[in-house]
N, C-alpha and C positions, 0 to 999 in steps of 0.2 A: 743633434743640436741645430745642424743647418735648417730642417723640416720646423721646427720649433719656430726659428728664429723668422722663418719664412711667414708664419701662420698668425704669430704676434704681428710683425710687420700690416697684414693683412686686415686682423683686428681691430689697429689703430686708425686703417684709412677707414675705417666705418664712421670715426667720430666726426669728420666731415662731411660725410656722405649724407648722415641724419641730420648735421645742422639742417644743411641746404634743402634737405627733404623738408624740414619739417617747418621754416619759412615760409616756402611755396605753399605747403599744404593750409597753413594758419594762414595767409594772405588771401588763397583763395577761395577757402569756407566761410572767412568772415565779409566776402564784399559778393555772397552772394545771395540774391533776395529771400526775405523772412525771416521772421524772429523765432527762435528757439523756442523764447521765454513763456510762450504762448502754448506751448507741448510740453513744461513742467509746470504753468501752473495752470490754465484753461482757457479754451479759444473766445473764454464768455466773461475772461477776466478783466475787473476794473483796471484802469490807465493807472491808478496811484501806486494798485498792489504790482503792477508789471514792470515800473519803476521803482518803484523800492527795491526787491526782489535784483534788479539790473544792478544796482548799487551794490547792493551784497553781496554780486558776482562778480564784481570789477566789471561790469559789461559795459559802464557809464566811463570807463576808461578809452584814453586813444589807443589807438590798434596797436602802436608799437609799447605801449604800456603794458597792454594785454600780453602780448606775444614774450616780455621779460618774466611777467610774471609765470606763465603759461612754462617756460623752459626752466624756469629754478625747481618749477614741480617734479617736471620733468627729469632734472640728474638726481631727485628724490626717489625715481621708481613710480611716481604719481600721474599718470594719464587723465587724470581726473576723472567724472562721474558723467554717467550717460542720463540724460535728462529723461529718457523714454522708457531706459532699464529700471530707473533710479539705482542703480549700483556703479561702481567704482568700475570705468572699462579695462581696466586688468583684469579684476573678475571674468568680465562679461568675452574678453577675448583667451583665456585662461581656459574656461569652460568649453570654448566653440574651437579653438584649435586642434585640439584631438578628430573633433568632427570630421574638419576638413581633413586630416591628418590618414582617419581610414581611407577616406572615400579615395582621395589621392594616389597614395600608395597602390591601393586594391586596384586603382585606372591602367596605375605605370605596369605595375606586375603584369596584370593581362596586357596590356601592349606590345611590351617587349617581349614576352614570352611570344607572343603572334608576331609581332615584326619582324625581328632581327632574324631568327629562322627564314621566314617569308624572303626580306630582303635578300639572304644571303644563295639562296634558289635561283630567285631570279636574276641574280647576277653570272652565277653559273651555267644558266638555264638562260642565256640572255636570246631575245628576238624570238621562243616560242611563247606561246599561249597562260602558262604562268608568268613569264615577264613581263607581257599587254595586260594581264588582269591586276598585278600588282600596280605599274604604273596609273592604268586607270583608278584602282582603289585610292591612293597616293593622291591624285589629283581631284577625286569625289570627298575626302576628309578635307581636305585644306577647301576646299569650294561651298562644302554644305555649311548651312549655319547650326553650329549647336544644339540652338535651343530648338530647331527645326528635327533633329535627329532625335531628339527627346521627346516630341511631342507626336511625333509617326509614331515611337516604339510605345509611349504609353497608349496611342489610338488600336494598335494594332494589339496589344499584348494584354494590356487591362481591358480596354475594354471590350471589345469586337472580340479575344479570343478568351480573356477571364481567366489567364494563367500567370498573372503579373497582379500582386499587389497593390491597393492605390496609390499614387505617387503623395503620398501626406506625412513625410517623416522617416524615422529611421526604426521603428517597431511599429506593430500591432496595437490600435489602438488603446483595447483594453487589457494590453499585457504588461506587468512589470521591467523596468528593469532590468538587467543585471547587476549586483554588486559593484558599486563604483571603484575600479581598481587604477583606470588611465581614463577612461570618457570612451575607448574606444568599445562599441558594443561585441565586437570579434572574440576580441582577444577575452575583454572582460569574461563572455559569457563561455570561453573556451576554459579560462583561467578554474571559473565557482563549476564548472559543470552546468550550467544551465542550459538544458537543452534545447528548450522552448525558448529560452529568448537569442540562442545562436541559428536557430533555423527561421525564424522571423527578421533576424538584422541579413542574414546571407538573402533573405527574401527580398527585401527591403532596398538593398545595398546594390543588386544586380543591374536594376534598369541603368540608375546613374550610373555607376562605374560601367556598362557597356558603351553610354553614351560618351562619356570624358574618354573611356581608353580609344574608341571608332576615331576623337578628334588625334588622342596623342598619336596614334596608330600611324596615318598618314606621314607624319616626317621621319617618323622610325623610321619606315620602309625606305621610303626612301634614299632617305641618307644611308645607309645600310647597304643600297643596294648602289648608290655610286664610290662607296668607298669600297666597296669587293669589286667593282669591276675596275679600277684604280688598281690593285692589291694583283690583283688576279692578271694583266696586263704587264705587270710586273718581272723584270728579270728572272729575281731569286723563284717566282713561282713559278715561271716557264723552263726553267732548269731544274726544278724538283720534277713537273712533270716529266720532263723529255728523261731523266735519268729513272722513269718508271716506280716512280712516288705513289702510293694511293690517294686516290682524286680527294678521299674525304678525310684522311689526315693533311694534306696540303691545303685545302680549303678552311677547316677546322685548328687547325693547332698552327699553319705560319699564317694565311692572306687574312683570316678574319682580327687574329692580334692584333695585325697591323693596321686593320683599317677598323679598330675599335675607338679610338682617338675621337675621330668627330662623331659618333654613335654617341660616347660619352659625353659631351659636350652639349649634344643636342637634347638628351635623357634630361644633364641636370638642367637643362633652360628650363624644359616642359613640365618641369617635376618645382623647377620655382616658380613660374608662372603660376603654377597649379595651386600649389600653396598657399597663392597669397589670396586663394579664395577664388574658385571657380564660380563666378559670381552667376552666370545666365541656367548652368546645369543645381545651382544649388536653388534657385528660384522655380525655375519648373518643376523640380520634385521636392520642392517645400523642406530641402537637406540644410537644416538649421548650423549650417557652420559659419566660419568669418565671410565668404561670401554675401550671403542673406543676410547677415546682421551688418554688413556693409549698404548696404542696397535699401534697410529697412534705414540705418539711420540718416542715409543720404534725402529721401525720402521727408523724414521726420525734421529733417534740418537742424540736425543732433551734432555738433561741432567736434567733440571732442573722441569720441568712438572712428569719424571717419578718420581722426589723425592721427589716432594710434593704429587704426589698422593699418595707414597706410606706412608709419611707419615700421611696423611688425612686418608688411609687406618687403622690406629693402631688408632689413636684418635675413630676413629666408633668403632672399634674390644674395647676398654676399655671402654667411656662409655654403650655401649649399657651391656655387660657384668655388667657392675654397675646396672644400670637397673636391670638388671636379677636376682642381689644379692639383691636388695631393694624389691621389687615383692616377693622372698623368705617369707617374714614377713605377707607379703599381707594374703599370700597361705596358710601358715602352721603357727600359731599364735605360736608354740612351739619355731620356729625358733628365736634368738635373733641375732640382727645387735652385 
């Protein structure tokens, strides 16, 4: 009940959280230069029909008029409609979340599978030649720019070596589909059997995801590897030792528990950051999720797409965060919700 009681609590500071978010965001898409109206009906259209049209939108209201009406939609479930898409951006971010939703996951998975191993070597392994190469790796992720790490691997891998797919999407031009069962191409095409469109989405799916996990990679290790040398520096672990403990059940089953805490912590930042649309790796390889349809409508000066993403954006960032505080309990039995 406690955990319950914790979680609702949690819940409810989100209705705050999106007011305020979503003020900021309508304050400041509508006071910046260009008119929408001009990308739903044409850059070649008459003054009268661009004012009509305005009226019909409530456009020809004051901002804080707009912004009342804009929020009644709002506890409706109503985002309203993307002028670029012409569909309703629930649809349009419905659709593209699965998107981002593989790509993500697939990044974290490889990272923490490389990381936290890595990390935790180099902790025990500290001041030799795996500890200097981790460090440096750690300090080359956080340094490089993204979309720079994207655009060597696609130089180097599509084209110069022609063993990478072109970076245009998430299948094979001319291939179907999988059966639409979640959006996600993986799983879908793991789910119907489809072989050909799983071997083309893992084809597909590789450059980004090595690109996003190289960035998440960096503070894995990292933190990873100053909480085991934390862990490790530690009493209770210098007394398993010296009482002739095996190095890799004391490393393994007490130092790394304990210094999973901020490992965790750091996973779910990176994993909601990630979420809420890895906008520069989704634009170099053309990976059509809420990223790119962010970026396309920011672009288009599409009002209402960028303010639902960004609120879709804070909704990830809290639960996932919640998660993180729940997990807490999991980890560390001291810990109380």
């Amino acid at each position: 009940m406690r955990v319950v009681s914790f979680i609702l609590r949690r819940l409810i500071l989100l209705i705050p959280i999106l007011l305020g978010i979503s003020i900021v965001t309508f304050a400041m898409t509508h006071v910046l230069p260009g008119d929408p109206l001009y990308i739903l009906l044409s850059p070649y259209a008459k003054e009268e029909d661009v004012q009509k049209r305005r009226v019909e939108l409530g456009l020809d209201q004051p901002l804080y008029k707009q912004y009342i009406i804009y929020l009644e939609d709002l506890l409706q479930g109503d985002l309203g409609t993307a002028y670029r898409t012409r569909q309703p951006v629930t649809e349009d971010l419905k659709s593209r979340f699965p998107v981002t939703f593989e790509l993500t996951t697939f990044s974290l998975a490889l990272a923490s599978l490389v990381g936290i191993p890595i990390g935790v070597q180099a902790a025990v392994r500290k001041d030799t030649w795996l500890d200097h190469v981790t460090r440096a790796l750690s300090v080359g992720g956080v340094s490089i720019p993204i979309f720079w790490t994207g655009i060597v691997l696609i130089y180097i891998l599509y084209f110069k070596l022609q063993i990478a797919p072109p970076p245009l999407g998430r299948l094979d031009p001319f291939l179907e589909a999988p059966r639409h069962i979640t959006g996600m191409y993986i799983f879908d095409a793991l789910v119907t059997g489809n072989g050909e469109a799983l071997r083309s989405a893992l084809e597909h799916i590789a450059l980004p995801a090595v690109t996003l996990a190289f960035a998440m990679l960096a503070p894995i290790m990292r933190i990873t590897r100053n909480s085991m040398l934390e862990a490790m520096n530690s009493r209770y672990v210098q007394t398993a030792l010296a009482l002739g403990l095996p190095l890799r059940k004391v490393v393994y089953k007490d130092a790394l528990r304990n210094a999973l805490l901020p490992v965790v912590t750091s996973i779910g930042l990176i994993y909601g950051w990630s979420l809420g649309g890895e906008v520069l790796v989704e634009v170099v390889f053309s990976w059509p999720g809420l990223g790119y349809y962010a970026v396309n409508s920011i672009i288009n000066m599409d009002f209402n797409p960028v303010q639902g993403f960004v609120l879709l954006t804070a909704v990830i960032y809290v639960l996932v965060n919640l998660i993180v505080d729940v997990l807490y309990t999991v980890i560390d039995p001291r810990i109380r919700i």
